[in-house]
C-alpha positions in Angstrom: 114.4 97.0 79.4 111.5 99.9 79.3 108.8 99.6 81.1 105.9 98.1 80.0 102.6 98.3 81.7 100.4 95.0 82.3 97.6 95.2 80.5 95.2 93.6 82.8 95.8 91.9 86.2 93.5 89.1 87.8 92.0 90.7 90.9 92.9 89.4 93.8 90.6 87.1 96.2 90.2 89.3 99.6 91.0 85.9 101.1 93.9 86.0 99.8 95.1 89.1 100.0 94.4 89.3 103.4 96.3 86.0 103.7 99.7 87.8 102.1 98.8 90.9 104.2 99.2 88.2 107.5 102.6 86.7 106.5 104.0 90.3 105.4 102.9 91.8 108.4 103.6 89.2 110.9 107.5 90.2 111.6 106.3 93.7 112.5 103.9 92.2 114.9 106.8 90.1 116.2 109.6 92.5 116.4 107.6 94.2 118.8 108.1 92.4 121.6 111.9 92.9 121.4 111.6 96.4 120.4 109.5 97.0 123.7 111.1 94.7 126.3 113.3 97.2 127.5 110.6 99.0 129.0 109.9 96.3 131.5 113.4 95.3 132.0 114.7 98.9 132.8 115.7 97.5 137.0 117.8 94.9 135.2 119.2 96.3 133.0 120.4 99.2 135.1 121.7 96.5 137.6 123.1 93.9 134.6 124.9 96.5 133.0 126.3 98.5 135.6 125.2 101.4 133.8 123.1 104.5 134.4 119.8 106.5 132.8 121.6 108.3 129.9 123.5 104.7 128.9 119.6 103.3 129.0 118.4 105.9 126.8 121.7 105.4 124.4 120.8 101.7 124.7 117.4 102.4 122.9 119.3 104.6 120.5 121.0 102.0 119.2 118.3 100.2 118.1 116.4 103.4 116.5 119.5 105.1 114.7 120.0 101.7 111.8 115.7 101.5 111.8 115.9 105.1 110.9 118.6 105.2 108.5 117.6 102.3 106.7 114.4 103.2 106.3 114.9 105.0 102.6 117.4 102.3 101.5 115.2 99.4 102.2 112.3 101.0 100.4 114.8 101.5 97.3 115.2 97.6 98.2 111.9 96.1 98.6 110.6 98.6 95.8 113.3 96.7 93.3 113.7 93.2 94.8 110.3 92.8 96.5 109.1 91.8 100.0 109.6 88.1 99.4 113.1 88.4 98.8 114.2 91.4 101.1 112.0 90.4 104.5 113.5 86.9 105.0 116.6 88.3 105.0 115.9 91.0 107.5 113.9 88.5 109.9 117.4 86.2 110.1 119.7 89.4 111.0 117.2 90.1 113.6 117.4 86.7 115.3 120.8 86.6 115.5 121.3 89.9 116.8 118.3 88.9 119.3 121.2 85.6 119.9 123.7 88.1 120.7 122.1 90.3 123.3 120.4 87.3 125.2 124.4 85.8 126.2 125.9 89.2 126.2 127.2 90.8 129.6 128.7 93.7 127.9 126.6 97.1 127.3 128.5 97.7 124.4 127.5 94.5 122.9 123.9 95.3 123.8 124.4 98.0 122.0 125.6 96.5 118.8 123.3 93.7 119.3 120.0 96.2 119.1 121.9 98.2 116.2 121.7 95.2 114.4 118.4 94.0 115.4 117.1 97.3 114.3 118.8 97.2 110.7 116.5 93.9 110.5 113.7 95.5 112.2 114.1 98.4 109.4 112.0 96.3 107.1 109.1 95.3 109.1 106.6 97.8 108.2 107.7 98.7 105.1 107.0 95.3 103.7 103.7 94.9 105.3 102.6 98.3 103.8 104.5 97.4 100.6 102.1 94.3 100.3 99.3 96.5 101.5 99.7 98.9 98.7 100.1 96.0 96.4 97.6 93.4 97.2 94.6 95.9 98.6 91.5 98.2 96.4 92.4 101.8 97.0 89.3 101.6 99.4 90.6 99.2 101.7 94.6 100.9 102.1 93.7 103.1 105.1 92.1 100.3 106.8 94.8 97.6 106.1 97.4 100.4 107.5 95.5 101.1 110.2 95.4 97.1 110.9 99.3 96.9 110.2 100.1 99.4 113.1 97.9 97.5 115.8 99.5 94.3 114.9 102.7 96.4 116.4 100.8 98.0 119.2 99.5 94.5 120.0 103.3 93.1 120.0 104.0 95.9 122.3 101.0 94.9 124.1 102.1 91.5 124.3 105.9 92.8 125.1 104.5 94.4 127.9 102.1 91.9 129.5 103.0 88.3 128.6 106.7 88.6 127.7 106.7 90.4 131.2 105.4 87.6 133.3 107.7 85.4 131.4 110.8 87.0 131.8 109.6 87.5 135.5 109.2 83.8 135.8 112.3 82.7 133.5 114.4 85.6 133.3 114.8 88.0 130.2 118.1 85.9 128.7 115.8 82.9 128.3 113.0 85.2 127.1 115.4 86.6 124.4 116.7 83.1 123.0 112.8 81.8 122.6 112.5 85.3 120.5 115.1 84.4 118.3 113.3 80.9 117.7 110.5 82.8 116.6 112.0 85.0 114.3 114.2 82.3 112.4 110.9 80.2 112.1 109.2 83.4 110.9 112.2 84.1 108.3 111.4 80.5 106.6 107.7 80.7 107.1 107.7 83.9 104.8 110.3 82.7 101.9 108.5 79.9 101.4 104.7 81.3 101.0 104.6 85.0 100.1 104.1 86.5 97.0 104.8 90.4 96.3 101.5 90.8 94.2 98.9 89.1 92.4 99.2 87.4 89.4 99.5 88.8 85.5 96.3 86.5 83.5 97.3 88.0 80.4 101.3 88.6 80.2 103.5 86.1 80.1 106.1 84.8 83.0 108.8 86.0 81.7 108.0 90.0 81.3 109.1 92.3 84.1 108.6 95.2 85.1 111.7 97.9 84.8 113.3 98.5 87.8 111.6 102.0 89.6 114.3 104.8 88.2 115.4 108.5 89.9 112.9 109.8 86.8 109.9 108.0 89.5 111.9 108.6 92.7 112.9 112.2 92.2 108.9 113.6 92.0 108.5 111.8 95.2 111.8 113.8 97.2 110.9 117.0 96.2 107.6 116.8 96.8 107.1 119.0 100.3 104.3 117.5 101.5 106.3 114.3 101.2 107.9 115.8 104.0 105.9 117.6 106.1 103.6 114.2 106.5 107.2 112.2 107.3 106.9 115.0 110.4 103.5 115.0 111.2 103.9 111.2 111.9 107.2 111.7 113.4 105.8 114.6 116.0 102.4 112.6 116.7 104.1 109.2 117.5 106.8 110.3 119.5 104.9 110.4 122.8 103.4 106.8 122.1 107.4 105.9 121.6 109.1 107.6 124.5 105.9 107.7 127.5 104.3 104.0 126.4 107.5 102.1 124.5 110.3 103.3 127.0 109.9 105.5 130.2 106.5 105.1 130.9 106.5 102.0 133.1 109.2 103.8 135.4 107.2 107.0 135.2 104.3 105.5 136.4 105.3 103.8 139.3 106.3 107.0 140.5 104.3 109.1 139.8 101.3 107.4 141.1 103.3 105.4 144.0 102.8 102.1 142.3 104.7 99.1 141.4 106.2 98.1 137.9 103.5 95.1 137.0 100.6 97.9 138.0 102.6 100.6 135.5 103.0 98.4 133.0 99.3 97.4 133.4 98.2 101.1 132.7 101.1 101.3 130.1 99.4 98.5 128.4 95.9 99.6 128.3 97.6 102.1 126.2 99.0 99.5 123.8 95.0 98.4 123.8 93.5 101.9 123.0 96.0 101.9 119.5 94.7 98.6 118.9 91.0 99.6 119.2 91.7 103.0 117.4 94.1 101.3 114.6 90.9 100.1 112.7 88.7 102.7 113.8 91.0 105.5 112.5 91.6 103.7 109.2 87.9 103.2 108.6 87.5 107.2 109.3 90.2 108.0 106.9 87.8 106.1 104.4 85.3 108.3 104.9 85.7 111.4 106.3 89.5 112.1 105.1 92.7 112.0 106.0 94.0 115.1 107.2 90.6 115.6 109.6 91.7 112.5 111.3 95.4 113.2 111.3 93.9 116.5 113.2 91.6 115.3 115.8 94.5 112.8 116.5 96.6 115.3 118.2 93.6 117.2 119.8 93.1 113.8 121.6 96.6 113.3 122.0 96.6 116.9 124.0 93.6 116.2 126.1 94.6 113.2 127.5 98.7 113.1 127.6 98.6 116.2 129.9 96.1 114.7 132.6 98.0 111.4 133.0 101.1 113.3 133.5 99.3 117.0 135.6 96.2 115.7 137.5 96.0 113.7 140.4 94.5 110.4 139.3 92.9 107.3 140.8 94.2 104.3 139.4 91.0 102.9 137.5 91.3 106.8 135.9 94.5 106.5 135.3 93.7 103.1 132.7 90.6 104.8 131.6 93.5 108.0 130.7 95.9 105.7 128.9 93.8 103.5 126.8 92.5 107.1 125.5 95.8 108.4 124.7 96.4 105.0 122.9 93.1 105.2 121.2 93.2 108.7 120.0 97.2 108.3 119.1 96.2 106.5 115.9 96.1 109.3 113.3 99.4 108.3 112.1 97.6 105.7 110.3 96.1 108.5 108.5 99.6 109.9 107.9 101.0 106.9 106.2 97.8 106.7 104.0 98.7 110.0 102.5 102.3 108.7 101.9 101.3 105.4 100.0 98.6 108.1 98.0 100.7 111.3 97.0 102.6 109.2 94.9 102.4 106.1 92.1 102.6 102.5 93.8 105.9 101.7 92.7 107.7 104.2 94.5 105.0 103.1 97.7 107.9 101.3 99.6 110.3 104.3 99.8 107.1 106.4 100.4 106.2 104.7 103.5 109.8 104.0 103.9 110.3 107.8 104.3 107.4 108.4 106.9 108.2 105.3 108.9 111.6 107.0 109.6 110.5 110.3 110.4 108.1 108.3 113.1 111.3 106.7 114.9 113.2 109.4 114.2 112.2 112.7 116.7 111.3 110.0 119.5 114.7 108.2 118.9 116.3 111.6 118.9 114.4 112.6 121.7 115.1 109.9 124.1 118.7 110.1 124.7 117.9 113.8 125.7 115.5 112.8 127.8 117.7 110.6 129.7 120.2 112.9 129.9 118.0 115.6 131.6 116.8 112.6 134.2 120.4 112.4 135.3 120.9 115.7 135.1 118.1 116.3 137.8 119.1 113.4 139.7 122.7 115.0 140.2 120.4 117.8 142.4 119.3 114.7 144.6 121.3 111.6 144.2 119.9 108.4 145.8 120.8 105.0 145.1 118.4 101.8 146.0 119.2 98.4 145.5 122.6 99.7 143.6 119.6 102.1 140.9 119.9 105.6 140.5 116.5 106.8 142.0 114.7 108.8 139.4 111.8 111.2 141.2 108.2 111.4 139.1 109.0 115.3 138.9 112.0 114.5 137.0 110.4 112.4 134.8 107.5 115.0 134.5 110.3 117.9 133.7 111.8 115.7 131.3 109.0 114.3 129.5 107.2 118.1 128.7 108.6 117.4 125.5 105.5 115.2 124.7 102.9 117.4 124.8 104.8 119.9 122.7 105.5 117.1 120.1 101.7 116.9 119.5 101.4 120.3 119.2 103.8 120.3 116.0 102.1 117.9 114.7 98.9 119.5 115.1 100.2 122.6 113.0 101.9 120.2 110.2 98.3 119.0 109.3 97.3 122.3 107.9 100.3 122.0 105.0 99.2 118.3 104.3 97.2 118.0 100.7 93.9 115.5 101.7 94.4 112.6 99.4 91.0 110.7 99.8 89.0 110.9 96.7 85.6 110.9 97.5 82.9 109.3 94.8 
């Protein structure tokens, strides 16, 4: 069948588009606080599993290497099938593999268990920008991604905080099995009610459109700037991913002679600052451009990053340090703007699909080498308490220099990225 273009196409009511925007973007709000959890669990796990820093950082890998390569195949698959079809799908996988790790006693179960969860996890943003893109007035997109990535950063948030006190209180195998609950109520929640786009008034049920072809994929691959955004997100998230989603807790509570539920208070505030700056950067991007606030992004990221981990800080600093790192971390909304811009809106979900996995990619390849150079460093000084290798806050700081240099590549990629607002 050739394409053939609707002629007209009822607009949307902002109610409910916003209300498709919700259900589509709910799993990636979700997924969150699985995605997270290790952070807070790090002392468990180590004692658990039996296993050391560089199996912890492998452990995170697992979940990061499917989400990554996925990430081009499911936008080929939400781009054909749709969001309604695909995400339901994805949601169930994820609660099972959620099942799995709660009862398992076996690292390399975990392991399989958060590969798994992250092949389901692959299609959590991609739909909800998917729908974005669909559903949304050009004029609302940057704001509406902006809004997608706090619902993560308030999962994280929530992964951090709440889910922390309950796993305290319950213990994180109970925590785990009420996650998979969630999700496999999510899954059916989402068949049943979303739509993939609004409503045709004037052509008939039955037309469809022609499946999106290499003739629209192939302008999109070789496209540079394609690319060069994919690693502007991927170098300006990375920090957020390995300091606030993994290490950071443990970092902190050495660093400034603290205990876990204090780091992971200051780690949270920086889950709050993304949430705050989410909206704000996506209602910039409207207005001033993208690129500017892809820029000023990681200027903030470099001004604040380097004091939390350089300078001697009080603790009220140190929150007041974090929730600015958080806030001024969101030009990546900016970033995925361009991507759902440079090209048409059928090709949007590989797009997006593409940047997403260039922002787990260089953290997820990162943080395996950062566990590696922990031990490493340990090996000069090798302490043991409570049956935990002890890891100092120098060797944390040694191994996490890699952050500020991330922001600094990102920095330079924004000067080969083409500024895709058009301004009335």
């Amino acid at each position: 069948m050739t394409y053939k273009p609707l002629t007209t196409t009822a607009a949307p009511s902002m109610r409910l588009a916003w209300a498709m925007w919700i259900l589509s973007t709910m799993f990636f709000f979700t997924h969150y606080f699985v995605r997270v959890a290790p952070a807070v669990m790090i002392t468990d796990l180590l004692r658990d599993f039996h296993v050391n820093a560089v199996a912890l950082g492998a452990l995170a890998s697992f979940f990061y290497i499917p989400y990554v390569t996925a990430q081009i195949p499911m936008g080929m698959l939400i781009d054909r099938y749709g969001v309604r079809l695909v995400l339901p799908i994805c949601i169930v996988i994820s609660a099972f593999s959620v099942m799995l790790f709660a009862q398992t006693t076996s690292i390399e179960t975990a392991n399989w268990s958060r590969f798994f969860f992250g092949l389901g996890a692959a299609a959590a943003f991609i739909s909800a920008a998917k729908i974005a893109a669909a559903w949304f007035p050009p004029a609302y997109l940057a704001l509406a991604m902006g809004l997608t990535q706090t619902s993560g950063m308030l999962g994280g948030l929530i992964g951090m905080g709440p889910s922390a006190h309950a796993m305290a209180a319950v213990g994180w195998r109970p925590t785990f099995w009420f996650f998979s609950v969630i999700f496999l109520t999510l899954a059916l929640v989402v068949a049943l009610f979303l739509r993939n786009k609004p409503a045709s008034t004037t052509t008939a049920m039955h037309v469809k459109e022609a499946p999106v072809g290499w003739a629209e994929i192939r302008p999109l691959v070789m496209h540079p700037v394609t690319w060069i955004n994919a690693l502007f997100c991927g170098f300006i998230f990375a920090p957020m991913q390995l300091y606030a989603e993994f290490w950071g807790v443990a970092y902190l509570s050495q660093l400034n002679n603290i205990n876990a539920m204090a780091a992971g208070t200051a780690i949270g505030t920086t889950f709050i600052g993304w949430c705050v700056g989410g909206p704000i950067s996506g209602w910039l991007a409207d207005r001033i451009g993208r690129v500017p606030v892809m820029r000023l992004s990681a200027i903030g990221g470099l001004l604040t990053l380097p004091c939390i981990m350089y300078c001697s800080l009080s603790y009220p600093m140190l929150l007041v340090m974090n929730f600015l790192f958080g806030l001024t971390n969101t030009g990546l909304v900016a970033g995925y703007t361009v991507a759902g811009e440079l090209h048409s809106k059928r090709t949007a979900g590989l797009a997006m699909a593409i940047a997403n996995m260039f922002t787990i990619l260089i953290g997820a390849a990162l943080n395996p080498i950062v566990g590696s150079i922990l031990d490493t460093l340990w090996k000069k000084h090798p302490e043991i308490i409570d049956g935990v290798p002890f890891y100092a806050a120098a060797d944390y700081t040694q191994a996490l220099v890699v952050l500020p240099m991330c922001l600094v590549a990102g920095f330079i990629c924004t000067f080969f990225i083409k500024e895709t607002l058009k301004k009335s």
